[in-house]
C-alpha positions as YAML, in Angstrom:
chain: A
units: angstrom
residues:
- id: 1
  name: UNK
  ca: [86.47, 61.56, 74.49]
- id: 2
  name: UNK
  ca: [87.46, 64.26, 71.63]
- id: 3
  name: UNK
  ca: [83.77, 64.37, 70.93]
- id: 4
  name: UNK
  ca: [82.70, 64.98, 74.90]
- id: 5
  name: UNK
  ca: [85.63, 68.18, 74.50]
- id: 6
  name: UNK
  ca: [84.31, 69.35, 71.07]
- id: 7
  name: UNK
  ca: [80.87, 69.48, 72.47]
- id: 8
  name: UNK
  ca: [82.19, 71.01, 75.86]
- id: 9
  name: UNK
  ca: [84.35, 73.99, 73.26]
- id: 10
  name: UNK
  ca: [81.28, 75.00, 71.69]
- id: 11
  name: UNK
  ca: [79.54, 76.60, 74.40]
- id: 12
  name: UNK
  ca: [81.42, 80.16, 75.06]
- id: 13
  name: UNK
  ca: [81.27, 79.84, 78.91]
- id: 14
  name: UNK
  ca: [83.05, 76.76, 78.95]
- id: 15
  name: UNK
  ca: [85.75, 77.61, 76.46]
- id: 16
  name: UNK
  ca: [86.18, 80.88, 79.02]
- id: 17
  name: UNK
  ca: [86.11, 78.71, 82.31]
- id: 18
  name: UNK
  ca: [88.91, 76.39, 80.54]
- id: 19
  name: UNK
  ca: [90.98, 79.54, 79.61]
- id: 20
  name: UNK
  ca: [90.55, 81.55, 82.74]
- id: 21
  name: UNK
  ca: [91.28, 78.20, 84.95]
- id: 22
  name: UNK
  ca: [94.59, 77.46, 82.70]
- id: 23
  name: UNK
  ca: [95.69, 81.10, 83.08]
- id: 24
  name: UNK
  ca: [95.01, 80.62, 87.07]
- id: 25
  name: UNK
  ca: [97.28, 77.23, 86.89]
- id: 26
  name: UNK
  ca: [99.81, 79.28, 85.76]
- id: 27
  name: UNK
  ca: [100.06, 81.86, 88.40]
- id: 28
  name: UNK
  ca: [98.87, 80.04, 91.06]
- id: 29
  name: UNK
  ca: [100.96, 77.14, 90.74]
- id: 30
  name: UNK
  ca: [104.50, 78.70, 92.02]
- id: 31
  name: UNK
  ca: [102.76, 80.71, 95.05]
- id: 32
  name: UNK
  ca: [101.67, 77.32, 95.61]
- id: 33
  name: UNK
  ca: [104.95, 75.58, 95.55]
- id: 34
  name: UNK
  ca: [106.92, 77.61, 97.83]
- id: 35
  name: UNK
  ca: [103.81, 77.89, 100.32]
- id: 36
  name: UNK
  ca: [104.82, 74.12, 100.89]
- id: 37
  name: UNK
  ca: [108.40, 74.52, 100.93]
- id: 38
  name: UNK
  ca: [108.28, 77.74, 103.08]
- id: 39
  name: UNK
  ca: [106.15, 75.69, 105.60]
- id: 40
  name: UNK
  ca: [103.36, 78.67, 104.97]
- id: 41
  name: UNK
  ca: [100.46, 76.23, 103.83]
- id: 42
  name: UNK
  ca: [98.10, 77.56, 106.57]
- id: 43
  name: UNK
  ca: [99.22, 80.76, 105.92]
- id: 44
  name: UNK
  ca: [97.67, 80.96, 103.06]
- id: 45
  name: UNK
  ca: [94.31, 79.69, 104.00]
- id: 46
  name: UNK
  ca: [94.76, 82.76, 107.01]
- id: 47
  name: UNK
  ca: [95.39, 85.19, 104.19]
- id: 48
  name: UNK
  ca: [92.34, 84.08, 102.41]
- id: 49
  name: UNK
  ca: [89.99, 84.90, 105.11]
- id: 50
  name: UNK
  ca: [92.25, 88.25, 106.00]
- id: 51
  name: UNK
  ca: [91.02, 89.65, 103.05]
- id: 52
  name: UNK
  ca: [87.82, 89.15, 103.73]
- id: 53
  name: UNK
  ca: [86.78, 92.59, 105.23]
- id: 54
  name: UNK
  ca: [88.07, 94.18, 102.46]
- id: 55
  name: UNK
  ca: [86.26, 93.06, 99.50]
- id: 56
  name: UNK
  ca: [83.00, 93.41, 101.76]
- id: 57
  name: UNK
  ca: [83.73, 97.03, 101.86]
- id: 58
  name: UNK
  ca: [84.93, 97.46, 98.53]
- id: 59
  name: UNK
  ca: [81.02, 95.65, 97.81]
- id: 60
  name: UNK
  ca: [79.03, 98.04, 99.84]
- id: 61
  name: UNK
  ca: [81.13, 101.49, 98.59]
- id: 62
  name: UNK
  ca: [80.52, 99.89, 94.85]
- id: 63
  name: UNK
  ca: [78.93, 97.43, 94.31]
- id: 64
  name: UNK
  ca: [80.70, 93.56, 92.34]
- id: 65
  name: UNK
  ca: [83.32, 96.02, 90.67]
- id: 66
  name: UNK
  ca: [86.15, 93.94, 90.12]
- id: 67
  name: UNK
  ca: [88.20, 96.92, 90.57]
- id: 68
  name: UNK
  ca: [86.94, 97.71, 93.91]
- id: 69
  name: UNK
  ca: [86.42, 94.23, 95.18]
- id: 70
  name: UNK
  ca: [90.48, 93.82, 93.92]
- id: 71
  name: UNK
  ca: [91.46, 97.50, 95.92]
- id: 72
  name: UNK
  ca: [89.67, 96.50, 99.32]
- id: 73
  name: UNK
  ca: [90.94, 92.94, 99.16]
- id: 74
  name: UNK
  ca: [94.63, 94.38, 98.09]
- id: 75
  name: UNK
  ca: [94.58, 96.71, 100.79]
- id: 76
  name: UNK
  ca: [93.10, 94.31, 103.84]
- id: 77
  name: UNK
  ca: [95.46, 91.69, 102.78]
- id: 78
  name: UNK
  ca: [98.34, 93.86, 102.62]
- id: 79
  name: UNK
  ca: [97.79, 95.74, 105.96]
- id: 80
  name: UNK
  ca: [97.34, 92.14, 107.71]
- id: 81
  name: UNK
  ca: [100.31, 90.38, 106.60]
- id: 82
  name: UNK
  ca: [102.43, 93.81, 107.33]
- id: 83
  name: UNK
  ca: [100.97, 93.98, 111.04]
- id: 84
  name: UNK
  ca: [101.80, 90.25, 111.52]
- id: 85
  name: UNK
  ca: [105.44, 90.52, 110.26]
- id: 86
  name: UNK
  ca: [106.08, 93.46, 112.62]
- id: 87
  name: UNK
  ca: [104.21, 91.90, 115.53]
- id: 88
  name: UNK
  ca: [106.45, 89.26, 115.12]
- id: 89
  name: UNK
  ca: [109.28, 91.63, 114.82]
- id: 90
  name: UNK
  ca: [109.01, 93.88, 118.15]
- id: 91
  name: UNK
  ca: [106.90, 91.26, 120.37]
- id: 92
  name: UNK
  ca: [107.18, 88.29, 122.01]
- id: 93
  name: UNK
  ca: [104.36, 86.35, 119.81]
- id: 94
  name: UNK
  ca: [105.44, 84.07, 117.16]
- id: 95
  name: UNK
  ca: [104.26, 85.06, 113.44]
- id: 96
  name: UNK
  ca: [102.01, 82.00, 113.14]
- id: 97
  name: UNK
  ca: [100.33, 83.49, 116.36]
- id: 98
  name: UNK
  ca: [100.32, 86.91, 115.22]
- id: 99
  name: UNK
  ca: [98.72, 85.78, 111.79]
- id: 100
  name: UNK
  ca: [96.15, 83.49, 112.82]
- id: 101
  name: UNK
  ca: [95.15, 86.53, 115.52]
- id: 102
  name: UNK
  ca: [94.97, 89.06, 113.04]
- id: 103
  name: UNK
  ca: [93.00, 86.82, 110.42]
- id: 104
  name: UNK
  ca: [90.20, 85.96, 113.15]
- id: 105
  name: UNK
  ca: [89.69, 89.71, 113.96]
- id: 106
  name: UNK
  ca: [89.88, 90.23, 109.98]
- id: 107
  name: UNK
  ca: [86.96, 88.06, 109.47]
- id: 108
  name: UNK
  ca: [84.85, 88.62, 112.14]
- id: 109
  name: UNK
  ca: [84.67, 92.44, 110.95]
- id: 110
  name: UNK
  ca: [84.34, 91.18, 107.41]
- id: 111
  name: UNK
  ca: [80.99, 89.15, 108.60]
- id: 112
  name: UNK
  ca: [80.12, 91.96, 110.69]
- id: 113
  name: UNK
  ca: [79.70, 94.35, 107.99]
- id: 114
  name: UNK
  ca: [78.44, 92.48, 105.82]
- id: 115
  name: UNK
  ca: [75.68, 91.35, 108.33]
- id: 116
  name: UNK
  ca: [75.40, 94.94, 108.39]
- id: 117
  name: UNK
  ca: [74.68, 96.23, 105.46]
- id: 118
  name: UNK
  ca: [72.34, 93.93, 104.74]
- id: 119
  name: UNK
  ca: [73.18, 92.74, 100.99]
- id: 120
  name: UNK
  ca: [74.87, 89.46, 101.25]
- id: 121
  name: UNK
  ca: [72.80, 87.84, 98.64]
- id: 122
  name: UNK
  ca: [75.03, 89.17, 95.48]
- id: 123
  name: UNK
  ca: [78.14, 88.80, 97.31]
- id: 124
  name: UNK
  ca: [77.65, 84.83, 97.77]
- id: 125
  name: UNK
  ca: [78.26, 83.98, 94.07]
- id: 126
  name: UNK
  ca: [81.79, 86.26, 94.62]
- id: 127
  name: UNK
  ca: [82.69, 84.65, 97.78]
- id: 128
  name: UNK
  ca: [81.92, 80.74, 96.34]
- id: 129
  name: UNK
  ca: [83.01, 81.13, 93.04]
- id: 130
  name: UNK
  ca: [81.60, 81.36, 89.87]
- id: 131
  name: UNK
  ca: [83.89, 79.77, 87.38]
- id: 132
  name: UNK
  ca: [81.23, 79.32, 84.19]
- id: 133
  name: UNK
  ca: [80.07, 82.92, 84.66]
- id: 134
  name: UNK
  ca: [83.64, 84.50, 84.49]
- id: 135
  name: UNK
  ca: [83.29, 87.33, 82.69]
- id: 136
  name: UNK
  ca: [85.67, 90.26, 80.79]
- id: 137
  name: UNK
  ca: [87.13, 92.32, 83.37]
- id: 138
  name: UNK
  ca: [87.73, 88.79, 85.85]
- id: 139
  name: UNK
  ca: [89.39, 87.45, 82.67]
- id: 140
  name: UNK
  ca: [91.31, 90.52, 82.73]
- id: 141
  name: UNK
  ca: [92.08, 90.71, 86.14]
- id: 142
  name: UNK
  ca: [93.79, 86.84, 85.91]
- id: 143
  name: UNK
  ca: [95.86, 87.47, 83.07]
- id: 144
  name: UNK
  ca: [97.16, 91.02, 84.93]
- id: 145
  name: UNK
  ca: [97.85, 88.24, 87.88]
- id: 146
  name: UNK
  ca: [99.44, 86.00, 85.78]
- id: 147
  name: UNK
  ca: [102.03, 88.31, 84.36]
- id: 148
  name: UNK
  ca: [102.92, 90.42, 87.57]
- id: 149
  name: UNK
  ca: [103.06, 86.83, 88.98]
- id: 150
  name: UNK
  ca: [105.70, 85.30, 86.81]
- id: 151
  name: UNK
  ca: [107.41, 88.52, 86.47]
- id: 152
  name: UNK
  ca: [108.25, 88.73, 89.60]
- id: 153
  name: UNK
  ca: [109.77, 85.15, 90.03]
- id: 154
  name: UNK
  ca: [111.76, 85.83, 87.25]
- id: 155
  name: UNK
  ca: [113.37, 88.45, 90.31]
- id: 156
  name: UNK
  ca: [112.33, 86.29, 93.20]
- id: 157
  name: UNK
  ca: [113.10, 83.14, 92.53]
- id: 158
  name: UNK
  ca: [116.88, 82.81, 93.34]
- id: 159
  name: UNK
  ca: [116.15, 84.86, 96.79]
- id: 160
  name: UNK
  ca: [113.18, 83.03, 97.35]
- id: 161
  name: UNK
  ca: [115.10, 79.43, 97.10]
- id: 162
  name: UNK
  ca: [118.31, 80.73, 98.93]
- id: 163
  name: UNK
  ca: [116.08, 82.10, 102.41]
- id: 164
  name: UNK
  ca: [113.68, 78.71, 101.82]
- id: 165
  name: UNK
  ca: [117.41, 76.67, 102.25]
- id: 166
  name: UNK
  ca: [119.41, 78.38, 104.28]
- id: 167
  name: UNK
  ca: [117.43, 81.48, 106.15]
- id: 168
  name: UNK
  ca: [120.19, 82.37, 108.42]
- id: 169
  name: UNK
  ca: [122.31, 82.46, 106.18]
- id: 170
  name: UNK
  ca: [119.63, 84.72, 103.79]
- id: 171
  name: UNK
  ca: [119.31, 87.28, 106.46]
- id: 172
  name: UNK
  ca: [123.17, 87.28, 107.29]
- id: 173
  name: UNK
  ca: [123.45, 88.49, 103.71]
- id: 174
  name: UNK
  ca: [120.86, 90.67, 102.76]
- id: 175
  name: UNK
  ca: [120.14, 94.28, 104.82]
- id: 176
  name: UNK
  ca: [116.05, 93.60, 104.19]
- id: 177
  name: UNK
  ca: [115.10, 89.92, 104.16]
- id: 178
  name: UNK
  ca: [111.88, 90.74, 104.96]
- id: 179
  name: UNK
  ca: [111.33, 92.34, 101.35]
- id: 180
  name: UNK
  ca: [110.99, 89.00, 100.17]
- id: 181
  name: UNK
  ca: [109.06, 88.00, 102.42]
- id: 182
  name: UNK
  ca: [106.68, 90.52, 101.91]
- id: 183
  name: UNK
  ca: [106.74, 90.73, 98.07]
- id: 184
  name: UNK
  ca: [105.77, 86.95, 98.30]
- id: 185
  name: UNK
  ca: [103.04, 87.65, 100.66]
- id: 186
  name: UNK
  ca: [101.63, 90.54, 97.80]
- id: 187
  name: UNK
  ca: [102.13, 87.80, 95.22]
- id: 188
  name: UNK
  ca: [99.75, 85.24, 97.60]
- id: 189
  name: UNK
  ca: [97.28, 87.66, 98.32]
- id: 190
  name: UNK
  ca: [96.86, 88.87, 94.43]
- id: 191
  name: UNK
  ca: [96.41, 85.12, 93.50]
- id: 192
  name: UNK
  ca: [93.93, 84.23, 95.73]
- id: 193
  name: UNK
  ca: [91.96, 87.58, 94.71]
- id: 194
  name: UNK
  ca: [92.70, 86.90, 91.63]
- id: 195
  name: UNK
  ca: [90.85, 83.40, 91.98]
- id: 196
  name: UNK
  ca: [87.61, 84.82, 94.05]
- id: 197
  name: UNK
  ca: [85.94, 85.02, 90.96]
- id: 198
  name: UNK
  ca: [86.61, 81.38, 89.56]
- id: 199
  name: UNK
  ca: [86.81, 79.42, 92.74]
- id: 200
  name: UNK
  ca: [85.47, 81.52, 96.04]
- id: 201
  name: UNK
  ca: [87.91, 81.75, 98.97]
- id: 202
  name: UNK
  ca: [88.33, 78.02, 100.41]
- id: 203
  name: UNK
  ca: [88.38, 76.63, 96.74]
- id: 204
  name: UNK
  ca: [91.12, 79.04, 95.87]
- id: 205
  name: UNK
  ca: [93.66, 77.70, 98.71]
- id: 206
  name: UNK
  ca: [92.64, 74.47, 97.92]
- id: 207
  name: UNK
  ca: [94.00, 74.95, 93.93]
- id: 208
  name: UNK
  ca: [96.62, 76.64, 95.66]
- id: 209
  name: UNK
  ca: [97.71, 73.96, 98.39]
- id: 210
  name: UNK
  ca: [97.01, 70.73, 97.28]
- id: 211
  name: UNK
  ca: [98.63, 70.83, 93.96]
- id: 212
  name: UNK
  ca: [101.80, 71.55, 95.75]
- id: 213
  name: UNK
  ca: [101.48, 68.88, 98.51]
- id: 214
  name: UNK
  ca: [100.98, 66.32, 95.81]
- id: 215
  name: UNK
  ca: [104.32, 67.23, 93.71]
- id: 216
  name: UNK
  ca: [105.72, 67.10, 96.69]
- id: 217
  name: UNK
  ca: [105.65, 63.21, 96.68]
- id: 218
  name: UNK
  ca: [106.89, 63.18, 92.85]
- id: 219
  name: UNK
  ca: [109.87, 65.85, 92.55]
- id: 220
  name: UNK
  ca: [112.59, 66.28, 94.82]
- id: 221
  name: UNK
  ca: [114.04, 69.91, 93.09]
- id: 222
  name: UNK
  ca: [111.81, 72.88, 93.22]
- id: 223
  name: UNK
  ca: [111.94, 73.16, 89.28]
- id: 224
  name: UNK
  ca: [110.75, 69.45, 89.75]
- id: 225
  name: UNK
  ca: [108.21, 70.74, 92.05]
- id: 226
  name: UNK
  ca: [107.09, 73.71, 89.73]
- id: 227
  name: UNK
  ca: [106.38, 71.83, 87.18]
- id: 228
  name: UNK
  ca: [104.69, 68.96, 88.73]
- id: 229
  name: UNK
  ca: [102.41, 70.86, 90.56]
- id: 230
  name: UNK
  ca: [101.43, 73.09, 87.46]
- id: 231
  name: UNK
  ca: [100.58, 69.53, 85.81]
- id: 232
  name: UNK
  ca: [98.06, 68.74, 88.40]
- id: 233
  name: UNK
  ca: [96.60, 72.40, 89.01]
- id: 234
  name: UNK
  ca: [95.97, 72.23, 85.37]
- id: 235
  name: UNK
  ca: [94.53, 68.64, 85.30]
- id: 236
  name: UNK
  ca: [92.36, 69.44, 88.33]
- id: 237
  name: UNK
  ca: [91.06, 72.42, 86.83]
- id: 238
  name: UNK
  ca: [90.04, 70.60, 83.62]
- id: 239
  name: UNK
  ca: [89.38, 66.85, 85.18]
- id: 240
  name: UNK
  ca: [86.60, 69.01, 87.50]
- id: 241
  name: UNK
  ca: [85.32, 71.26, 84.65]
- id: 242
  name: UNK
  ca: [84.40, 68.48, 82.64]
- id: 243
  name: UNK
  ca: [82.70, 66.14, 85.36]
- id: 244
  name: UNK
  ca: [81.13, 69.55, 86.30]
- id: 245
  name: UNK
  ca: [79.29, 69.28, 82.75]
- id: 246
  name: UNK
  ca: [78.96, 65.94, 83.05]
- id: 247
  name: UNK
  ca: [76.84, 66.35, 85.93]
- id: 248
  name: UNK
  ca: [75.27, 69.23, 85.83]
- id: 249
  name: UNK
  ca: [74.35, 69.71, 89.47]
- id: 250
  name: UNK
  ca: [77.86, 69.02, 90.60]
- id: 251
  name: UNK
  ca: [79.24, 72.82, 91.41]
- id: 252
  name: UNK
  ca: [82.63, 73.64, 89.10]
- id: 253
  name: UNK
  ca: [85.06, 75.10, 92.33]
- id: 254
  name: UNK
  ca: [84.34, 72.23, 94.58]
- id: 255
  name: UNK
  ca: [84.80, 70.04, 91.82]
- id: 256
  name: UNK
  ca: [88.24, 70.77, 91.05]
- id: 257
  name: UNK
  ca: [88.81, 71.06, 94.30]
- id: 258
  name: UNK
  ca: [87.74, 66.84, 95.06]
- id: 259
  name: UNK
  ca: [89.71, 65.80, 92.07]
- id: 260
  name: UNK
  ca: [92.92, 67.96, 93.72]
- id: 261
  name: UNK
  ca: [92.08, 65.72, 96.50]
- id: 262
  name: UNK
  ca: [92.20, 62.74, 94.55]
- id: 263
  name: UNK
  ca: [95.71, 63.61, 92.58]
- id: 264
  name: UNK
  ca: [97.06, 64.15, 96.45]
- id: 265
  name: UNK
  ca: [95.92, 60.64, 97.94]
- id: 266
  name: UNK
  ca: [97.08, 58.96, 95.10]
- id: 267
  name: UNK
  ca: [100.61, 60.88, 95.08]
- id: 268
  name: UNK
  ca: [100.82, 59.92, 98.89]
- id: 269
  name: UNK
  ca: [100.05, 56.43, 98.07]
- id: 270
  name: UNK
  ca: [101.84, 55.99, 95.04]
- id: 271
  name: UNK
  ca: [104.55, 58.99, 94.78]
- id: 272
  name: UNK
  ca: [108.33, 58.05, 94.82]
- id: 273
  name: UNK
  ca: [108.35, 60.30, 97.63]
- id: 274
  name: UNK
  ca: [105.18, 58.76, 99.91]
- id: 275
  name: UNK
  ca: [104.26, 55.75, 101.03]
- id: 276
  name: UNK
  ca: [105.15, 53.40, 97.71]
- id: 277
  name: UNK
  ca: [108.78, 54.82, 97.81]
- id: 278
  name: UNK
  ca: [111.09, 56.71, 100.93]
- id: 279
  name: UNK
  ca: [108.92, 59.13, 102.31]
- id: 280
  name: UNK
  ca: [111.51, 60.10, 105.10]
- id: 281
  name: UNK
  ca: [115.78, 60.08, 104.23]
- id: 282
  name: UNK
  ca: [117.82, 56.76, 106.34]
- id: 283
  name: UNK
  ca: [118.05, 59.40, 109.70]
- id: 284
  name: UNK
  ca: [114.35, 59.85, 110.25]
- id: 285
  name: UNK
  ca: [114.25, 63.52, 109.13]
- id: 286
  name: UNK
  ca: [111.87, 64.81, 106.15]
- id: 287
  name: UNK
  ca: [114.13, 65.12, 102.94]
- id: 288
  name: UNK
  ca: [114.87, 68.24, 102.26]
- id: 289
  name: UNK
  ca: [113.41, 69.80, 98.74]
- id: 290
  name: UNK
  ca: [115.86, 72.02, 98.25]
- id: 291
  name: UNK
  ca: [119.50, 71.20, 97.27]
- id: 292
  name: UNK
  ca: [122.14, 71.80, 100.09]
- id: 293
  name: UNK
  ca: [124.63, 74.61, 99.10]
- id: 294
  name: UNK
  ca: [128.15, 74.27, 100.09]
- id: 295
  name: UNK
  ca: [129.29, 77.51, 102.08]
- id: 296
  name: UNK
  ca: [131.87, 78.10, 99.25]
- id: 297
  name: UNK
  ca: [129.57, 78.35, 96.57]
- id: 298
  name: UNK
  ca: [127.21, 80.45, 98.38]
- id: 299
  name: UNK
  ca: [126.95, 83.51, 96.91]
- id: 300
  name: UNK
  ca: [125.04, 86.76, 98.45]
...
């Protein structure tokens, strides 16, 4: 085995898809976690596609800049999840209903002008992932993720858990819930264009998603959670690297994708939480993940 990773480190392109997949572990990991608890797992998969339109026409204006590709995706992604949360604000549709109509629209222009311009050949690679061909500036662009990702948890976090336990209660307290709302809908939407590069749209919501879903059945706290799902981002990412170069027609995203798969059956089977322990609490209702507060402890 330590001679299979010694040979795997001495080829550059590996030694940058392990580091640029253990930096994405990192970031992706918490936008992960609280897409589960927040009940927001097909939001992010919406998102993904949302952004679509953008990084097409960030292509066409210039080309597989990262910086362009990142601006166009930023700013679809952005202007999608804003229109949802204020549909859902001043009219009668739900924001599930709002999102999912938005993201449809969002990718069928994305296809359309694409279609149009006629180029979708170089785009493919960007759109599937190309995890061994990473190179500086999406290296770059993961790291700059990374650190505006954990930064902002460091702020986040506390607001984040309190509206995920008690949302009423959140909003009763707070003039502008929907700030965090929206500042965790930037931090989703820079992680998964953060991972177009390694892992192409699907694969990046399935790093994102299934990670989570498996800690689920393991951890009962959201630190628990956290670090769980980190564990088996981080194991998927390497787990499908190597079989990747173990069979060399295997593609890397989808990959780590199957062995995130894996680490979720086998948590559902297996987990404390799942089917070898109590999957549901003595009343019949889904345990909750997140401690109960008592209202005199509660603090705005």
């Amino acid at each position: 085995m330590l001679e299979l990773f010694a040979e795997m480190w001495s080829f550059a392109f590996m030694r940058r898809a392990f580091v640029a997949t253990t930096v994405l572990s990192i970031s992706i990991a918490p936008v992960g976690a609280f897409l589960v608890l927040r009940r927001l797992s097909l939001a992010g998969e919406a998102m993904a596609h949302a952004v679509t339109p953008g990084i097409v026409i960030g292509f066409v204006m210039a080309g597989m800049s990262v910086a362009s590709l990142l601006a166009g995706g930023l700013i679809a992604g952005i202007g999608v999840a804003s229109l949802a949360a204020l549909l859902a604000r001043r009219t009668i549709l739900r924001s599930d209903a709002s999102l999912a109509s938005l993201y449809l629209i969002a990718l069928a222009a994305g296809i359309f002008i694409l279609s149009a311009a006629g180029s979708a050949v170089p785009l493919q690679s960007f759109l599937f992932g190309s995890i061994l061909g990473i190179d500086d500036p999406s290296m770059l662009l993961l790291g700059g993720v990374a650190t505006v990702t954990l930064a902002s948890f460091a702020v986040l976090l506390r607001p984040l858990i309190v509206s995920t336990c008690d949302p009423v209660f959140f909003e009763s307290q707070t003039r502008r819930p929907w700030v965090v709302e929206q500042g965790f809908m930037l931090l989703l939407v820079l992680n998964l264009l953060a991972a177009f590069k390694t892992l192409g749209t699907l694969m990046a919501v399935g790093l994102m998603i299934l990670p989570a879903t498996a800690a689920r059945y393991w951890a009962s706290t959201i630190t628990g959670q956290l670090a769980v799902g980190f564990a088996f981002a981080l194991s998927s990412c390497w787990i499908g690297l190597t079989l990747s170069y173990l069979l060399p027609e295997t593609p890397s995203g989808p990959a780590i994708v199957l062995v995130a798969g894996c680490l979720f059956l086998i948590s559902l089977l297996f987990g404390p939480l799942g089917f070898g322990g109590s999957l549901r609490s003595p009343s019949g209702a889904e345990a909750s993940p997140v401690p109960w507060i008592p209202p005199e402890r509660r603090t705005p």
